[in-house]
DOPAPA-620702 format. One record per residue: residue in one letter; x, y, z of N, C-alpha, C, O in turn. Coordinates in steps of 0.02 Angstrom, whole numbers. Layout:
N
KOLDREN   residuo    neast   nnorth      nup   caeast   canorth     caup    ceast   cnorth      cup    oeast   onorth      oup
KOLDREN         A        X        Y        Z        X         Y        Z        X        Y        Z        X        Y        Z
...
//
This chain:
108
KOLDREN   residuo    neast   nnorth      nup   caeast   canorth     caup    ceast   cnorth      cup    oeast   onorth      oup
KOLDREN         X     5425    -6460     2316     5451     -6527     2315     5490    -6538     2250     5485    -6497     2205
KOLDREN         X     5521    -6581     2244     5570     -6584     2177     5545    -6637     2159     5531    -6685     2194
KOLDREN         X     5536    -6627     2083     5511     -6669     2036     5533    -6726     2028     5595    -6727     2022
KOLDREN         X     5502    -6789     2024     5527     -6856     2039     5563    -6857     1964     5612    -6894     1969
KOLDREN         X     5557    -6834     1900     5599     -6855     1841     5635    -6815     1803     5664    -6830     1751
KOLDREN         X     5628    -6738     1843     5696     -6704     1821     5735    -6679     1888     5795    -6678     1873
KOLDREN         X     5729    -6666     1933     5740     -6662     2015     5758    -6592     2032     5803    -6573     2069
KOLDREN         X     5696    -6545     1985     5699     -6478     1981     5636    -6471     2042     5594    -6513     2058
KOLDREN         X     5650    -6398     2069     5594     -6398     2116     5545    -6386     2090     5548    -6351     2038
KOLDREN         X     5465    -6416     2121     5418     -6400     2085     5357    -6347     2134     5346    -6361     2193
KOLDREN         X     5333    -6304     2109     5288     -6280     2162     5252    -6317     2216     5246    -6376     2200
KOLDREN         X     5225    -6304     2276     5198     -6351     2290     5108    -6347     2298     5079    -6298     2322
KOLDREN         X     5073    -6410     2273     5017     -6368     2263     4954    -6408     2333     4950    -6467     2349
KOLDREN         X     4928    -6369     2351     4893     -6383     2436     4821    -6423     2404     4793    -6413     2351
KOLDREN         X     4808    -6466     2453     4739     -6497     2445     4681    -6451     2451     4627    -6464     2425
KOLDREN         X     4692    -6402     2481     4631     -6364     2487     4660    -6281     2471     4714    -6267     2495
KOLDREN         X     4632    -6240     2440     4627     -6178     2454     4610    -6139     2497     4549    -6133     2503
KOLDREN         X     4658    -6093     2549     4640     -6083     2604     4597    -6018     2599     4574    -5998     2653
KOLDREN         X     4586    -5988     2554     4528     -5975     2539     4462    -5979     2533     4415    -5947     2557
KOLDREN         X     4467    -6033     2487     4420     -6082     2486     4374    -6102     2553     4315    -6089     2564
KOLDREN         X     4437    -6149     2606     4437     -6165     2667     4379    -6132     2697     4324    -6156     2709
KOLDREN         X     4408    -6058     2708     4379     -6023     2734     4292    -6003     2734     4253    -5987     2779
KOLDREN         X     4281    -6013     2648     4221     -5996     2652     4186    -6065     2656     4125    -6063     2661
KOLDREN         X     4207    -6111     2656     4159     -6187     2665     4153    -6185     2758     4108    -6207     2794
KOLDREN         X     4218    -6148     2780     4202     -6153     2844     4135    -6116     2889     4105    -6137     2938
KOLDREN         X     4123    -6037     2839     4097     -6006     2872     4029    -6039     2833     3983    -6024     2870
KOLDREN         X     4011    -6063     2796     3958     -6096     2759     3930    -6147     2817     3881    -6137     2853
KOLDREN         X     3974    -6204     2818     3955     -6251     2883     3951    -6210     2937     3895    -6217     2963
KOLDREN         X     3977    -6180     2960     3949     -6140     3028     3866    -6115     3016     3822    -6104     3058
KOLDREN         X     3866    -6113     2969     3800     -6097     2960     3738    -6134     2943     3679    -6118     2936
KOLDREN         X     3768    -6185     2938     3718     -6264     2905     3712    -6284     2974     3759    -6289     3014
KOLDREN         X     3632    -6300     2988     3603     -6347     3034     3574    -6404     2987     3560    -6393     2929
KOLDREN         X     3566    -6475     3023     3607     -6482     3060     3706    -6503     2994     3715    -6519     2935
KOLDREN         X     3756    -6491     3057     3824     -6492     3036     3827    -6561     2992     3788    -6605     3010
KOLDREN         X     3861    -6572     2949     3885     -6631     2914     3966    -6639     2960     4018    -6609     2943
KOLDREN         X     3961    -6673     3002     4040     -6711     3053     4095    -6713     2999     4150    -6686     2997
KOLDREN         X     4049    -6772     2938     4134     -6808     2892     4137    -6756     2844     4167    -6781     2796
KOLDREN         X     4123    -6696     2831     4127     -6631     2788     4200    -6606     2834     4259    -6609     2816
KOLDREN         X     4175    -6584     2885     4227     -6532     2912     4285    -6597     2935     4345    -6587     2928
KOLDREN         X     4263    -6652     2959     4323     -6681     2988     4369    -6723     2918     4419    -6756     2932
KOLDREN         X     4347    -6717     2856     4384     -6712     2787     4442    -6652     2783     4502    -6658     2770
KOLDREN         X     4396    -6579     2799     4446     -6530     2766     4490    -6521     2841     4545    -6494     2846
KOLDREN         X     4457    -6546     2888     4519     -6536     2934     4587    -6596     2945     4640    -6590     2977
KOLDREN         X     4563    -6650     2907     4628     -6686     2867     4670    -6646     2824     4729    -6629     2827
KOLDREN         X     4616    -6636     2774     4659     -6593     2712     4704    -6544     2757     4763    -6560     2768
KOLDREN         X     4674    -6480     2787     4712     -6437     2829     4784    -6461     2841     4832    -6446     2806
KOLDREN         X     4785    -6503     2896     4806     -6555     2925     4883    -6570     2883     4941    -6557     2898
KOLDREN         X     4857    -6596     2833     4906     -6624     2789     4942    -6599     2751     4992    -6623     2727
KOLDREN         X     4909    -6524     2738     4963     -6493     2703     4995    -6439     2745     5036    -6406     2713
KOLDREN         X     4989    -6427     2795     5019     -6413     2852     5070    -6439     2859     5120    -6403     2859
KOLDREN         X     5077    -6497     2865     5109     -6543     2881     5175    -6564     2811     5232    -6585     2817
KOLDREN         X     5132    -6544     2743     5191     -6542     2684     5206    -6484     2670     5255    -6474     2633
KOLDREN         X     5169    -6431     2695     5240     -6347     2699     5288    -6373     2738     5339    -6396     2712
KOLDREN         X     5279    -6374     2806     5340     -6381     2874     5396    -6433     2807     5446    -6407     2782
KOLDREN         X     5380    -6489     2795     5416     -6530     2763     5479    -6472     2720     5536    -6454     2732
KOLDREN         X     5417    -6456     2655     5437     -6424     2602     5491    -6352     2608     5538    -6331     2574
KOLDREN         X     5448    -6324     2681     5502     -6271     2701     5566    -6286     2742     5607    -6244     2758
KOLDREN         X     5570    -6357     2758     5620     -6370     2771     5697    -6404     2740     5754    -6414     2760
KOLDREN         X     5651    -6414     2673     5680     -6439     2613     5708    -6364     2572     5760    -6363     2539
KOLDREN         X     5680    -6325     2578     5699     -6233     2548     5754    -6211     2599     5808    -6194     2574
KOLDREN         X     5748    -6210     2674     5786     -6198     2716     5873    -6235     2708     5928    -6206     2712
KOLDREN         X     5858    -6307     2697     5934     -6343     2683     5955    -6325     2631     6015    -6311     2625
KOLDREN         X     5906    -6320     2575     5932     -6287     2493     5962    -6232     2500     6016    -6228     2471
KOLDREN         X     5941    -6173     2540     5960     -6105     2552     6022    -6110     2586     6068    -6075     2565
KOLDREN         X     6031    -6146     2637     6109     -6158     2659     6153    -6180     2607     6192    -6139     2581
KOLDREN         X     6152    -6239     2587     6187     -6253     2543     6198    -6203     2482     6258    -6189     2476
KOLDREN         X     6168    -6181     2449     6169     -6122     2396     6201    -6073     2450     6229    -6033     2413
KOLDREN         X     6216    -6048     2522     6235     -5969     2542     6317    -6024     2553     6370    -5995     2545
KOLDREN         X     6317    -6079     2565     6380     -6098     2569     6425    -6119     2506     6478    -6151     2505
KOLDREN         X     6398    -6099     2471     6417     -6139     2403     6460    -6064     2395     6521    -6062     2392
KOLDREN         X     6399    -5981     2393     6394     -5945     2399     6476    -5910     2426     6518    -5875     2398
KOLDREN         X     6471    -5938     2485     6545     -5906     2536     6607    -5939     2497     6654    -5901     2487
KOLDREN         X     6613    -6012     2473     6641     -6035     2456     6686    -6011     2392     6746    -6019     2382
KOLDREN         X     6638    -5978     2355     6659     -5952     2276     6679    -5882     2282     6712    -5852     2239
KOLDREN         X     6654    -5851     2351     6698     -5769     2366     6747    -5773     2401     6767    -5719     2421
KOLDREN         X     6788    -5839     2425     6844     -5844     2460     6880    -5858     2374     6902    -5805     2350
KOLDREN         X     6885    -5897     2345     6913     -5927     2291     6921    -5852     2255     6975    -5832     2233
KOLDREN         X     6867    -5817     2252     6859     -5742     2211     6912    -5701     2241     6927    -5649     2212
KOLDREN         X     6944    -5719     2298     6977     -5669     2345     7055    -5695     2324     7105    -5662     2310
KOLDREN         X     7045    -5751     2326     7114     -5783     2301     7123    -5785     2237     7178    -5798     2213
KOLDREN         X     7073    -5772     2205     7104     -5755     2110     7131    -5704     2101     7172    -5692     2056
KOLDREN         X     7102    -5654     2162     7117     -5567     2150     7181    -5583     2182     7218    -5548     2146
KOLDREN         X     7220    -5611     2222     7264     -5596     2236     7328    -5629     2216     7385    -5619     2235
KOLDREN         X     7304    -5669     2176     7356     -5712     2097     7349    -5676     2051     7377    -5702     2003
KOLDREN         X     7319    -5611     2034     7313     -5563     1976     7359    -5511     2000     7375    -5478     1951
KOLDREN         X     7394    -5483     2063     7407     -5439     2089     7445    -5411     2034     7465    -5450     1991
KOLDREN         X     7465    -5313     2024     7514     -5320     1963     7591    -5350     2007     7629    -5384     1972
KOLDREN         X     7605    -5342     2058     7679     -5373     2112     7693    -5420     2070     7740    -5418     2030
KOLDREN         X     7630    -5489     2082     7655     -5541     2068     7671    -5562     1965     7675    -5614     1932
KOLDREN         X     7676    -5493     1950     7706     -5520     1874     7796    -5471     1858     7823    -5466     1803
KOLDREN         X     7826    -5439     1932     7866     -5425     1916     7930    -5468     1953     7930    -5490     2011
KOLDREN         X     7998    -5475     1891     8016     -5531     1911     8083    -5541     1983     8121    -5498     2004
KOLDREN         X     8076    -5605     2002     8092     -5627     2071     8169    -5574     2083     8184    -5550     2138
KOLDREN         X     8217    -5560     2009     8252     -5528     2044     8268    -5480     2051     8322    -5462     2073
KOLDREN         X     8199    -5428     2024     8192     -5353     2040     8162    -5351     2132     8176    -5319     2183
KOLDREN         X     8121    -5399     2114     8083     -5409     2177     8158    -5419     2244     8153    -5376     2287
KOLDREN         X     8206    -5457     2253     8238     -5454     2289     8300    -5386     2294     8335    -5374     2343
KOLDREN         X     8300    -5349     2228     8344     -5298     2240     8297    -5237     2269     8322    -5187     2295
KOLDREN         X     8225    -5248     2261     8190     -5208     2318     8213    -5213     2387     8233    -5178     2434
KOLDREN         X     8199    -5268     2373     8180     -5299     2458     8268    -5283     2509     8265    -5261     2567
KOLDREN         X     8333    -5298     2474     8380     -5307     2501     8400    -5207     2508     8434    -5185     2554
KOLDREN         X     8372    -5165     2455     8390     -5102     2463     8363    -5069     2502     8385    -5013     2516
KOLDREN         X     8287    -5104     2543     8262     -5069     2591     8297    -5096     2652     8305    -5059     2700
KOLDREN         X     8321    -5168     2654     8321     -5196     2697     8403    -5157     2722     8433    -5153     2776
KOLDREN         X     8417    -5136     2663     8502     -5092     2693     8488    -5029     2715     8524    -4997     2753
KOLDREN         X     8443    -5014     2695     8417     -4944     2712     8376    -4934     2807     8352    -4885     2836
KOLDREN         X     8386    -5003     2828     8356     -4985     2871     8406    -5020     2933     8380    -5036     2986
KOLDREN         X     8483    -5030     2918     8537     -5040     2946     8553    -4962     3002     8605    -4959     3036
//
């Protein structure tokens, strides 16, 4: 998610460790009798950060376009610098046409 006061991305950090998760799960599986508002807590938590990856990876996904288009953008421009550097284009217009008119007689 991007930081509300510099608007750099910030990791994102989950309510629960799904690690963690895991072993409270297999713990309650094993507790008689079950505590209900235990598991139906971390299956909010679950829940919710589920719910802020999909967000967050969809926020990485538009970033990633924009950065591969930004991307295409600056190797077209790169293509057109190389071809304003050519050595052609520094020799002058009227050597360039006594080329052009001696082939062009040459092929009378």
């Amino acid at each position: 998610m991007a930081c509300p006061s510099c608007g750099g991305i910030k990791p994102y950090t989950s309510r629960c460790d799904p690690g963690n998760v895991s072993t409270r799960i297999n713990s309650m599986l094993r507790t008689v009798p079950l505590s209900p508002s235990s598991a139906l807590q971390i299956q909010r938590d679950v829940e919710d950060d589920i719910r802020d990856l999909d967000w967050e990876m969809s926020q990485l996904r538009s970033r990633l376009l924009y950065l591969e288009q930004q991307q295409d953008l600056l190797s077209k421009h790169d293509e057109q610098l190389k071809f304003l550097s050519a050595p052609i284009r520094w020799l002058p217009v009227e050597l360039l046409t006594r080329i052009f008119i001696a082939v062009c007689d040459g092929h009378r």
